[in-house]
Structures are given as C-alpha cells and as structure tokens.
C-alpha positions as a printed Julia matrix, in Angstrom:
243×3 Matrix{Float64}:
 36.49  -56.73   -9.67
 38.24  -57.88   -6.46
 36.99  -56.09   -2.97
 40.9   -54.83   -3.09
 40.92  -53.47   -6.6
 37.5   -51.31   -5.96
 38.83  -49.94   -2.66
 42.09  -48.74   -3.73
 40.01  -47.3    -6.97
 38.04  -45.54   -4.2
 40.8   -44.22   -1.98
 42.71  -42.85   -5.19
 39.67  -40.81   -6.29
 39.12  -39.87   -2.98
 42.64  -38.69   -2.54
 42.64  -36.78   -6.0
 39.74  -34.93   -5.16
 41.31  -33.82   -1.95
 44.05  -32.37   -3.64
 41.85  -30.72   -6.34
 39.96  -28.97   -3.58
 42.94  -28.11   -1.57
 44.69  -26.73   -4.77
 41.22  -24.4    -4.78
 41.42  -23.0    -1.52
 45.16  -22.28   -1.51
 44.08  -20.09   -4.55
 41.05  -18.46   -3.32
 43.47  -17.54   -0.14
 45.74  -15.95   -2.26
 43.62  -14.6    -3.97
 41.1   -13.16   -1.09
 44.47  -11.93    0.52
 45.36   -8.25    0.78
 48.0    -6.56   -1.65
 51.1    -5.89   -0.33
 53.14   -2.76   -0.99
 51.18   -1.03   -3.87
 50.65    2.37   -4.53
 47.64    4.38   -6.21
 48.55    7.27   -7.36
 47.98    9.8   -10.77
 50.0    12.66  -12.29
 49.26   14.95  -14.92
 51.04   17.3   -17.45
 49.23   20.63  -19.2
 50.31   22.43  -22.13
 48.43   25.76  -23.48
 48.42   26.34  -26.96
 46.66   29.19  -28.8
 43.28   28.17  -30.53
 43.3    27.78  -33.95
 40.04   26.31  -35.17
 37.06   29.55  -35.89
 33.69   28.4   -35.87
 30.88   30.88  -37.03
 27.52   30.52  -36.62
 25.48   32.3   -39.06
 21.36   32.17  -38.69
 18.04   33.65  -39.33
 14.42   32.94  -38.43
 11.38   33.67  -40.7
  7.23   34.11  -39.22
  4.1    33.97  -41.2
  0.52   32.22  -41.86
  1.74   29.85  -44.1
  4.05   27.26  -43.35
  5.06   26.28  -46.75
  5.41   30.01  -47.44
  7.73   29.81  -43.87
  9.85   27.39  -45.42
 10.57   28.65  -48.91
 11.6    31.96  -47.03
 14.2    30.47  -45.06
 15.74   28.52  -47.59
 16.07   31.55  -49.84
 17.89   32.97  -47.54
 19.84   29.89  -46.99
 20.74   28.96  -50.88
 22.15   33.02  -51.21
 23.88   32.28  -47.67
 25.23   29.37  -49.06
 26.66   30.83  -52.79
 28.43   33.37  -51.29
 30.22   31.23  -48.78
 31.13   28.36  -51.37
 32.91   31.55  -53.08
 35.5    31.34  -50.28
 35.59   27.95  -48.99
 38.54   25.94  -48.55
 38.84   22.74  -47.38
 40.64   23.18  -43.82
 40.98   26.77  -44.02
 36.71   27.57  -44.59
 34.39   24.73  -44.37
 30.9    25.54  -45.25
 28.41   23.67  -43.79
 24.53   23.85  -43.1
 23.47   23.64  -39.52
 20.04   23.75  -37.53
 16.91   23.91  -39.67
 13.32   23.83  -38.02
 10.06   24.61  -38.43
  7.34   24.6   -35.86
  3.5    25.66  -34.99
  2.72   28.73  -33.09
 -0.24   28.32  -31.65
 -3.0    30.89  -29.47
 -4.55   31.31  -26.36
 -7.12   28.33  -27.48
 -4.45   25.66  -28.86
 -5.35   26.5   -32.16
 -2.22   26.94  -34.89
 -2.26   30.94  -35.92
  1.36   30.67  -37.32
  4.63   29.15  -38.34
  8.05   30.12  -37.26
 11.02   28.74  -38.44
 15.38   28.87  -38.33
 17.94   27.93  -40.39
 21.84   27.99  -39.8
 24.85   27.97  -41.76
 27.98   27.01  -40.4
 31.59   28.36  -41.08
 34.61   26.91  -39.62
 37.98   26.36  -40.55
 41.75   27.75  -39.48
 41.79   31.09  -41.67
 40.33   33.49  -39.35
 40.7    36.33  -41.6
 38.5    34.51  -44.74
 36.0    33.44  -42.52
 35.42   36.68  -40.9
 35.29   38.63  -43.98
 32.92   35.93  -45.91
 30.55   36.1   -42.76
 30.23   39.99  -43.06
 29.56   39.41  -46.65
 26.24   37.46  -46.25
 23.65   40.01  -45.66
 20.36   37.23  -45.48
 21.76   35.89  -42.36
 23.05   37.11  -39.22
 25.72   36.02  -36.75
 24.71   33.45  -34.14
 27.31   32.3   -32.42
 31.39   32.87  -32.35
 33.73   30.14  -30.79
 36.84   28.83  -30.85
 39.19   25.88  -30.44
 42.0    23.17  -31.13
 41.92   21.53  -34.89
 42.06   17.87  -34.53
 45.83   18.4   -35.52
 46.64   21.03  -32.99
 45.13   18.84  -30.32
 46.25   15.43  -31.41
 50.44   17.47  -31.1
 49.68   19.12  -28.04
 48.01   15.95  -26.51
 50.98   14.18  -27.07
 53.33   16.75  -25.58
 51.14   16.88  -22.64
 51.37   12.96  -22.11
 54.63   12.3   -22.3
 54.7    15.28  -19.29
 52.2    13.43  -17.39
 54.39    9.87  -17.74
 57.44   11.74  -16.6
 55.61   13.17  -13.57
 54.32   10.02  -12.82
 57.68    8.06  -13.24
 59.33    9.88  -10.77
 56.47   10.23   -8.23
 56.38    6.31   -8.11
 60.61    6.34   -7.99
 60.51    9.07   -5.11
 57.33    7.39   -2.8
 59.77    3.51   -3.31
 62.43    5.58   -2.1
 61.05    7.01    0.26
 59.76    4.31    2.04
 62.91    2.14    1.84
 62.37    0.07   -1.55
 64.63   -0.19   -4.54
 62.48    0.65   -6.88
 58.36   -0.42   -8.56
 56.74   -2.1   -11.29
 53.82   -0.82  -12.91
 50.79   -3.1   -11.85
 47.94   -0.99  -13.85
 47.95    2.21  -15.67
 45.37    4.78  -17.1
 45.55    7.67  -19.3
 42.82   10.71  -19.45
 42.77   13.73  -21.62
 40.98   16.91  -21.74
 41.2    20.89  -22.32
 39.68   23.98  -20.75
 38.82   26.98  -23.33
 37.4    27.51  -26.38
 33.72   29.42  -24.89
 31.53   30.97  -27.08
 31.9    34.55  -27.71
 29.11   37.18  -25.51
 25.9    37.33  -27.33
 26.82   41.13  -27.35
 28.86   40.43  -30.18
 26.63   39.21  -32.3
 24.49   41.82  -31.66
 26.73   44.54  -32.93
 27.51   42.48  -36.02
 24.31   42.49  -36.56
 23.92   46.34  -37.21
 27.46   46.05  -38.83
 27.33   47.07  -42.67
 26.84   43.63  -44.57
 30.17   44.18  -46.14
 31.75   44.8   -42.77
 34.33   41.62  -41.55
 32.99   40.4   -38.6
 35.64   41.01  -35.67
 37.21   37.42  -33.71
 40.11   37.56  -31.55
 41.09   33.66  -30.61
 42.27   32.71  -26.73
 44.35   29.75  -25.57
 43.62   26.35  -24.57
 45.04   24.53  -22.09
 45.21   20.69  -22.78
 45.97   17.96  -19.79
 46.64   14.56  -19.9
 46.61   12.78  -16.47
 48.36    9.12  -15.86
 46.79    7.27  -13.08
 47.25    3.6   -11.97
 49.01    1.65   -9.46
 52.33    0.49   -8.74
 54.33   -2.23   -7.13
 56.91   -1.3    -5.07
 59.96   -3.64   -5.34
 62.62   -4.51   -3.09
 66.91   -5.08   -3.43
C-alpha cells in the first residue's frame, strides 16, 4: 500500500474516533446536567365506605397427658364446629374455613415433657352479618376468638377506584395551578406513581369475646361493623411547559 494510502487510512480512523468520543461526551453532559423546570409533587383522594366483610374467629384449646389423646379432643370439637357451620354456609355470604391448629409440649421445672396442650380454630367470614352471627352462637364446642371487620375485595376494588380518579383530579390541577403560578403555560407529566391503602377494620376488644363466651350457646353473637376510609395517593413529577 502506498505511504499516502496508509496515512489518509490513519487520519480517517483517527478522525472517526474523535467524533465517536465527542458524540459521548456531549451525551454524558446532557445527561450529567441538572433538570430544568420540574416539579415533584403527590396528591391524594379518600373515600369512607361502611365495612362489609365479618370475619369470626371461633377457637378452643384442649390439656392432658397424652398427646394423641390432645389431638383427638380438639378435632372433635372441630368436626361438630365444622357440621354445624356447613349448615349455613354460603359462598360470599358465610365462608367456612379451618384456621390455626397446634399442638405443643409442656414441659416442668426439669425440661422434662409432663403434658400436651393444643388449639384449633375455625374461621367464619363472609358479607351476611346476621347468618354468621347467629351460626357462631350456635356452636357450643368452640368459643369466640376474635371479631373484625372490613372491605370485600369488591367493595374495595369500587371504592379504590373512586378514590383514584379523586387523587388524579387533585393532582391535575395542583400541577396546572404551581405552572401557573410561576409563569408557564402549562406541564407534561415526566413520571407518575399511584399508592393505595385504608385505615379501619380493628379487631373487636377481647371483652367481647369474653361475654360471648358465657352467652347461651344458642345466643347470636352481637357485631356492629364501622367504616373504612380508603386513599389513593398520585405522586410523580412534572414538566412545566412554556407558550
């Protein structure tokens, strides 16, 4: 190859690679440079809505030498929880479901086993507050555990939707009065997020189960629902955008 020919193939390489890397650091500069003219900021939107999903909490606890003896006791007690119950159920309105179910050592002074203790649970939950108080009163081998209350997957998936298109509205016209405010036209969204959650739905006081507990078995177990309040919060950040 002629001295020419492998110089200019030199130069030409040379040059391209100059521009490569100069094509590089005009984008790392723009890229390393700060944002101009966006805004963080978040609104939110709440709706309450009355609970309407009962959960009961039905349970017992047997004690003896014996574990296997333990064990049979408890699900006894469980099976005849568990016939009456199906009597009522209703898919939505009373699902019957077993909960917790343990069995464990108790041991003495020494470390040494001297007994067996053990708990079973059945679970009642559903939107007919009436049939599910009135089966729970009606299972006399079990006693009430625990009462609480809150949104269906229905009720929340409605409410949540109410409460978002809230939040977008409050956060539209934050973002149109901050441009406005500070002498722009108008924005463009540059990132957005969208968070959900409720407050409500504690358990009732242990007191309650208590006086169930001494209730006649045939007695309907009393539950008195509360509201929930669902929010939905829109955060991101916008660009603001001028004539």
């Amino acid at each position: 190859m002629p001295i020419f020919s492998r110089f200019a193939t030199k130069v030409i390489a040379s040059s391209a690679l100059l521009v490569c890397a100069s094509s590089g650091f005009a984008q790392e500069s723009l890229a390393t440079q700060p944002l101009r003219n966006v805004v963080q900021l978040a609104a939110s939107g709440a709706v309450e809505v009355q609970q309407d999903l009962l959960t009961v909490v039905l349970a017992t606890s047997r004690d003896g030498n014996d574990a296997g003896v333990v064990q049979t006791q408890l699900k006894l007690a469980l099976d005849a929880a568990l016939t009456e119950a199906r009597k009522a159920a209703q898919t939505g309105q009373l699902d019957v479901r077993t909960g917790n179910f343990s069995l464990y050592p108790r041991y003495n002074k020494d470390g040494k086993i001297q007994g067996w203790q053990g708990t079973t649970e059945l679970v009642l939950e559903g939107r007919d507050f009436a049939r599910i108080a009135s089966t729970a009163g009606k299972i006399p081998s079990l006693t009430l555990g625990n009462v609480s209350f809150s949104l269906s997957r229905a009720q929340r998936a409605q409410v949540e939707g109410q409460a978002q298109a809230i939040a977008i509205e409050q956060f539209k016209a934050k973002a149109s009065d901050i441009a406005k405010g500070f002498g722009f036209a108008g924005y463009s969204l540059r990132e957005i997020s969208v968070n959900a959650n409720d407050v409500g739905g504690m358990p009732r006081p242990r007191a309650m189960a208590m006086e169930a507990k001494m209730a006649s078995a045939d007695m309907a177990v009393p539950v008195e629902a509360g509201r929930s309040t669902v929010q939905v919060t829109v955060s991101g950040a916008v660009q603001l955008t001028s004539p």
